[in-house]
C-alpha atoms as one frame of an Amber mdcrd trajectory, in Angstrom:
protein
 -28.566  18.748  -1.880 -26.567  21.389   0.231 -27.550  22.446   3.896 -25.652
  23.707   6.365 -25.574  21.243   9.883 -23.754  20.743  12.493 -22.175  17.376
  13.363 -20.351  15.500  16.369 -17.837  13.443  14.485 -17.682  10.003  16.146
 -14.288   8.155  14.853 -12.315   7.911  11.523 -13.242   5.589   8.894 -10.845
   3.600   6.196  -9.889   6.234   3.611  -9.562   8.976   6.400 -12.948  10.841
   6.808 -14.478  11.227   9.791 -17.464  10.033  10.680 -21.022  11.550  12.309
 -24.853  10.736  12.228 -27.256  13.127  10.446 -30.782  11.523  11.026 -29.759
   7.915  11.048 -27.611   8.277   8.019 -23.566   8.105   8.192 -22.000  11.419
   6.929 -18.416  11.428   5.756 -16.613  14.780   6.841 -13.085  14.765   5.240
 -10.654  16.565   7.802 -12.192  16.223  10.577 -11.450  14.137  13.783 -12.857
  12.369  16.420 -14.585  13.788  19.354 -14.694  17.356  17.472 -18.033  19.343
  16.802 -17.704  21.002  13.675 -20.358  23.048  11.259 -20.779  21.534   7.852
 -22.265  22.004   4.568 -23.711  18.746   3.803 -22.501  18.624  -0.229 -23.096
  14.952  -1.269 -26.049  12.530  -0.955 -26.410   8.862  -1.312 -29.158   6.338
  -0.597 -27.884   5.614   2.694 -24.929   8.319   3.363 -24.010  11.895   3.511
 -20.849  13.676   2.222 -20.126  16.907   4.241 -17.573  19.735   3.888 -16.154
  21.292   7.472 -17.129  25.056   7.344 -15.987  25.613  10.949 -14.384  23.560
  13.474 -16.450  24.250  16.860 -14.979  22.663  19.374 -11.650  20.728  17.820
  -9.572  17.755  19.349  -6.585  17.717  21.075  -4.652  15.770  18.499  -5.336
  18.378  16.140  -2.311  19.977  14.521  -1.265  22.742  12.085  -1.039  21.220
   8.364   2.982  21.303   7.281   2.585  21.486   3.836   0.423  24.971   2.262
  -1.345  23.166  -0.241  -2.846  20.957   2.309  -6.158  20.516   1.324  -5.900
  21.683  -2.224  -3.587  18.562  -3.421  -5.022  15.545  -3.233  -2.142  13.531
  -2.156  -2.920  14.159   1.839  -5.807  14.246   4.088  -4.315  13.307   7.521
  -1.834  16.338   7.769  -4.236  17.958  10.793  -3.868  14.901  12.829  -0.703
  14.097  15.055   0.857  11.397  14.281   0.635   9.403  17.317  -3.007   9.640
  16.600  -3.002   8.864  13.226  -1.255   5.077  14.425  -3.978   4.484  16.570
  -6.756   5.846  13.905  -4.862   3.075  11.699  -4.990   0.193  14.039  -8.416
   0.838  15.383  -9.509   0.861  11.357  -7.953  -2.567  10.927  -9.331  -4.356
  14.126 -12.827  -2.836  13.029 -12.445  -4.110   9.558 -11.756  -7.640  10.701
 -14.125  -7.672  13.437 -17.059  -6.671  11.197 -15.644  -8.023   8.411 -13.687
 -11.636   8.761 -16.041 -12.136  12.078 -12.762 -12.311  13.855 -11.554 -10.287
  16.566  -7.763  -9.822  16.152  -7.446  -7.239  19.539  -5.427  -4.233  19.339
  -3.421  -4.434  15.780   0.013  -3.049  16.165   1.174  -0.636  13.359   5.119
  -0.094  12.240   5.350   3.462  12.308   7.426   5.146   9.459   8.757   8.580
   9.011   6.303  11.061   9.234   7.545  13.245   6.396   9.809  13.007   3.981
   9.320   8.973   3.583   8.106   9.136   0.033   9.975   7.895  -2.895   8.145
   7.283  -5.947   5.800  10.120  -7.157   3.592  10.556 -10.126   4.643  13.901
 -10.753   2.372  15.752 -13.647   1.916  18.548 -15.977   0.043  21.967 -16.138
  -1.071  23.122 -19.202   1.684  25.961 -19.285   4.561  23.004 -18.470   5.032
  23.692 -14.798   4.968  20.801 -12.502   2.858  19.392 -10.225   0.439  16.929
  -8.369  -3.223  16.348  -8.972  -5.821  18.970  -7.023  -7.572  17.167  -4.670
 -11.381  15.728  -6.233 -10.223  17.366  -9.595  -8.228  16.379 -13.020  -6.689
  20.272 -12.468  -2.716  19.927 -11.805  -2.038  22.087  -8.788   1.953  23.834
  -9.645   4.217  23.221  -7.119   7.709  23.196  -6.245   8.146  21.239  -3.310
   6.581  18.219  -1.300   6.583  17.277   2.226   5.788  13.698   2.406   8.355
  13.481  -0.923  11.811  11.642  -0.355  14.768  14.544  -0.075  15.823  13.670
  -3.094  12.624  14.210  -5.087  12.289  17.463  -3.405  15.300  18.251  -4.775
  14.258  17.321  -8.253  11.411  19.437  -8.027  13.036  22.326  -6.406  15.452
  22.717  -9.514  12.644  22.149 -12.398  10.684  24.317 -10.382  13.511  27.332
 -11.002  13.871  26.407 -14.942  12.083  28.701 -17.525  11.043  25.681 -19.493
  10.899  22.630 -17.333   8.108  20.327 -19.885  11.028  21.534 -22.499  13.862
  20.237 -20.507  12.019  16.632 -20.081  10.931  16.081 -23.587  13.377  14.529
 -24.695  12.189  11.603 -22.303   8.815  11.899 -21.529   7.848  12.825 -25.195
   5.549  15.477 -24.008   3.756  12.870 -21.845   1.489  14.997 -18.817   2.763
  12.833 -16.395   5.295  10.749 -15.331   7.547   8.248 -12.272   9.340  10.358
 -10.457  11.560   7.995  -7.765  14.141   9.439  -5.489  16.615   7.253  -2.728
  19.953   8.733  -1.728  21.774  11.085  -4.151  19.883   9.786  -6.900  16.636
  10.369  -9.272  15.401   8.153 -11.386  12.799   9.829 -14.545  10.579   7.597
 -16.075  11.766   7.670 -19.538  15.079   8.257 -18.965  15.404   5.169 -16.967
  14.238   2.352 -17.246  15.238  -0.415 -14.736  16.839   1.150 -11.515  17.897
  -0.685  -8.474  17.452   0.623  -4.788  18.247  -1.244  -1.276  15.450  -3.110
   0.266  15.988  -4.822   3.702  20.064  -4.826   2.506  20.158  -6.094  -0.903
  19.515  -4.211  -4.467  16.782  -4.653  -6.185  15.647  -3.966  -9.506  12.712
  -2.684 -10.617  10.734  -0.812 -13.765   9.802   2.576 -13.352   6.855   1.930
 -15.703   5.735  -1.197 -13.618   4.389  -1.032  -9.853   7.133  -0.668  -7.071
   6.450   0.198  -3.382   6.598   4.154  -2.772   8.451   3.748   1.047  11.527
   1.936   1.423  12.667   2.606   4.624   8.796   1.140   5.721   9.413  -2.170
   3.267  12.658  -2.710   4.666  10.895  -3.382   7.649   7.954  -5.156   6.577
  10.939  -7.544   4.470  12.697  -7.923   7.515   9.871  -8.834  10.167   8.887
 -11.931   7.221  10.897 -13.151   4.986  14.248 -11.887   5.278  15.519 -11.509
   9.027  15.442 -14.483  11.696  11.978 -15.229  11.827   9.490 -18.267  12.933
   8.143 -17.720   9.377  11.152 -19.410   7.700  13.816 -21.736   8.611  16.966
 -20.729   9.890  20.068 -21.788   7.595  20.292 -23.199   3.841  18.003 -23.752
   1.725  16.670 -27.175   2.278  16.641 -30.192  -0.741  13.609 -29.974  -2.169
  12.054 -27.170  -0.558   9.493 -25.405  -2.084   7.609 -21.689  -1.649   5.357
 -19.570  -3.691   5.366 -15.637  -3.981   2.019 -15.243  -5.526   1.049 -11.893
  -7.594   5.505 -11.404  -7.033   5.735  -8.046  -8.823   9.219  -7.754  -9.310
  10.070 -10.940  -7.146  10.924  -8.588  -4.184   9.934 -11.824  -1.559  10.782
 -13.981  -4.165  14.057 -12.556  -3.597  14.685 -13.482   0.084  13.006 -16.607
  -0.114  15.077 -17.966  -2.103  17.795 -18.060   0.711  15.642 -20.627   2.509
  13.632 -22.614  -0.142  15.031 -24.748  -2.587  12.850 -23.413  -5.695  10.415
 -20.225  -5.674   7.492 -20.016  -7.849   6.783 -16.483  -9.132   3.367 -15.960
 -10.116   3.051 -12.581 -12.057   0.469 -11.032 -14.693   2.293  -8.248 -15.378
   5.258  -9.539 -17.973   7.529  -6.433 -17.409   8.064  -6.855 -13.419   8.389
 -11.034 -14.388  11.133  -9.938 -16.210  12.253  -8.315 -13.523  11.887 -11.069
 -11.032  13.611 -13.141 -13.316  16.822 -10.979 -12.595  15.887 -10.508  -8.796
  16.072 -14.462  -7.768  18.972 -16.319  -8.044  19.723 -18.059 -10.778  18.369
 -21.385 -11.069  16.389 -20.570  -7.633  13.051 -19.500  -9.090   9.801 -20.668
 -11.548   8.214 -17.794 -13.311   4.972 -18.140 -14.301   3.561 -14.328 -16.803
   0.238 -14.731 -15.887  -2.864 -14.297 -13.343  -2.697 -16.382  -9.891  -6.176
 -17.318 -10.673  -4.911 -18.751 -14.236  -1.966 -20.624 -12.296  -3.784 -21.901
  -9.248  -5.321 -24.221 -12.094  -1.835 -25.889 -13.517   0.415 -28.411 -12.541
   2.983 -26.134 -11.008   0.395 -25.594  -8.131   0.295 -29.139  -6.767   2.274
 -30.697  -4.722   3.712 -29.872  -1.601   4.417 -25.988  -0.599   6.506 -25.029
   2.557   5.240 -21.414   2.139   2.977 -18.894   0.222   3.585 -15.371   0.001
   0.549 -13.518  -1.622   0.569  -9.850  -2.212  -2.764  -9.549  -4.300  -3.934
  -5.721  -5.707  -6.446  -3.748  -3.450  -9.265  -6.146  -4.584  -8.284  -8.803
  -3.354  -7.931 -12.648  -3.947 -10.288 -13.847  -6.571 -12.443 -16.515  -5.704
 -10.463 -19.378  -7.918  -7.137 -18.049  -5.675  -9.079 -18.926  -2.194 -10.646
 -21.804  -3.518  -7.007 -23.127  -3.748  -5.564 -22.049  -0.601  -8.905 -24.316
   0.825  -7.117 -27.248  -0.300  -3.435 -26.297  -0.978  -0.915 -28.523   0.590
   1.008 -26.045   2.713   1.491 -24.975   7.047   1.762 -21.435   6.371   0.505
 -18.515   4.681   1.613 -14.924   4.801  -1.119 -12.348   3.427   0.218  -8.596
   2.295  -2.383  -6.225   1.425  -2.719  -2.787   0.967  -6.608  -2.771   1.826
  -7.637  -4.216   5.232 -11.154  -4.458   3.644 -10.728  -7.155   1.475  -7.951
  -8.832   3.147 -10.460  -9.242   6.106 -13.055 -10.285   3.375 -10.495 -12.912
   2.297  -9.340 -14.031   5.977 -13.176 -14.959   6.703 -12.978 -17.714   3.689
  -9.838 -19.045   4.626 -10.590 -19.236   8.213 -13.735 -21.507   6.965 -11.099
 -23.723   5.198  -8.908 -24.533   7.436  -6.384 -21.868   8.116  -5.834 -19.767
  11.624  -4.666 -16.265  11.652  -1.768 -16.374  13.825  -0.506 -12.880  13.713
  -1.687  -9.335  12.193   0.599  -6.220  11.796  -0.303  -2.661  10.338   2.613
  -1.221   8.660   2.220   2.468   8.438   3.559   2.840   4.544   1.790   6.359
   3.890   2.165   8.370   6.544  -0.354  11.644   6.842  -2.903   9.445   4.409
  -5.836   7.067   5.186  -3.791   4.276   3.432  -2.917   1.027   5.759  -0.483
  -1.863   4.617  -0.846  -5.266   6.907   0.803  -8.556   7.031  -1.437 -10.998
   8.168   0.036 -14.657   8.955  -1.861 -18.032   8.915  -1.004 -21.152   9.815
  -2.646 -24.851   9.459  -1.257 -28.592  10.237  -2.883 -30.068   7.312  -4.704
 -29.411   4.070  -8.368 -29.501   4.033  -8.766 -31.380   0.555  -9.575 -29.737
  -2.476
């Protein structure tokens, strides 16, 4: 189905798009922004929706801007480059109070988001190859590899990386001897330094003042400078959500789905013994090395395996859970109904599900004391939050 229509786009929706009507039916127009007319060509059709392409903006917003990077629009790694950035932090927070309001049933007012650098914030890239062994990033709804030599959004020292491969006659022949001819590959860049997957294997970079380590073939965040922050506003500064001083006798806090242990990390200043609940064997490893030793309890499996053990009775003075964009499973939530424990701090990377997740544990027991957006991917739809809960006793299990 492809028609040409023209839309009044109303607000943008989680991902990015914006939205309009078309005869009762939403329509998703990528690039777009609120409050603009635009002509379309209506490309995509689902039971209930519409997918449109901009043709021409009519009448466009005042937030709209010139795209930095030339490949805007052709790459896939953008699609909020022609909105200001002021705008895009509001775009971001109204997203997350909609998501909970509709969502969790719960209205949490205006969310504030942590704003990052607009550019140039990036660290970690997954940086591929063309058929004739030039480098580059994926081509926006395509498995093509668009060349290029340079990336706004990328950490300086990335761009410098891809600046110099970029000038070699042979680049895919210069990495072979670590990538083994793979067609893509980590790329992660802080400081002076560049670390190649392949090459290396467990770097270490500064979060929130302390190293830690990590596995370039495992998950680590892509923004330090924003994780810093997020670290330092929970679990690492002088904050309500953890004591001040020692570690207290006998204290006890969990850092469920821990990655590499990154909160396991700083919790361990203030808790006696951290459990580390990880699937992923590789970044348990890594944990293993992050915590103190003797502080931590690492457990190579899924939360919802754990939740189901010994280890998770008993008396908890904190939970950190940092599930995967889907979520908690329902044998996680189930526990958190009747876990023994006053506070709970929620880090997602989808404000969908974590407000899907919020509305069961607000039936258990738990109250949302605070919500914050941290803006982790600048000049994308993607929204990290923190949300905080609190309760004076356990429900029962």
């Amino acid at each position: 189905m492809e028609r040409m229509t023209e839309l009044f786009v109303e607000k943008i929706v989680a991902g990015g798009a914006g939205l309009a009507f078309l005869e009762g039916r939403a329509v998703f127009v990528p690039f777009a922004l609120p409050g603009e007319r635009v002509s379309a060509l209506v490309s995509e059709e689902g039971r209930d929706w519409l997918r449109a392409e901009i043709v021409d903006v009519l009448e466009p917003s005042p937030d709209r801007v010139e795209p930095v990077c030339p490949l805007y629009g052709i790459c896939g790694g953008c699609n909020l480059q022609h909105m200001s950035y002021d705008r895009q932090l509001k775009a971001k927070s109204s997203i997350v109070s909609e998501a909970f309001r509709r969502i969790a049933g719960f209205d949490p007012g205006e969310v504030a988001v942590a704003a990052s650098r607009p550019y140039g914030y990036r660290n970690r890239v997954q940086v591929h190859m063309t058929p004739e062994g030039k480098l580059g990033f994926m081509r926006r709804d395509s498995g093509d590899v668009v060349p290029l030599s340079s990336c706004p959004i990328a950490d300086p020292a990335v761009n410098r990386w891809l600046e110099a491969r970029a000038r070699s006659q042979h680049p895919k022949r210069e990495l072979l001897p670590f990538t083994g001819g793979a067609d893509r590959f980590i790329v992660y860049g802080y400081s002076d330094d560049v670390f190649v997957e392949g090459r290396d294997r467990e770097p270490s970079v500064p979060v929130a003042g302390d190293e830690i380590l990590f596995s370039l073939k495992g998950f680590f965040q892509s923004n330090l400078g924003a994780l810093s922050v997020l670290v330092g506003e929970t679990v690492a500064g002088d904050d309500p959500l953890v004591d001040d001083g020692q570690a207290s006798p006998g204290s006890r806090a969990a850092d469920l789905y821990c990655g590499v242990g990154l909160f396991g990390h700083f919790l361990a200043r203030r808790h006696a013994s951290v459990l580390c609940v990880e699937s992923e064997a590789r970044s348990v490893e890594c944990a293993r090395r992050n915590l103190p030793a003797g502080a931590g309890e690492f457990y190579a499996q899924p939360v919802e395996t754990w939740v189901r053990g010994k280890r998770a009775t008993g008396h908890f003075d904190l939970i950190v859970a940092d599930p995967p964009r889907t979520g908690m499973a329902p044998e996680v939530l189930h526990w958190l109904a009747g876990v023994d424990a006053p506070e709970l701090l929620y880090v997602s990377c989808d404000p969908a599900t974590q407000a899907r997740d919020t509305r069961a544990l607000l039936a258990s027991g738990w109250s949302l004391s605070s919500l914050k957006a941290y803006d982790f991917y600048p000049q994308t739809g993607h929204i990290e939050c923190a949300a905080r809960f609190a309760r004076s006793a356990p429900e029962g299990g």
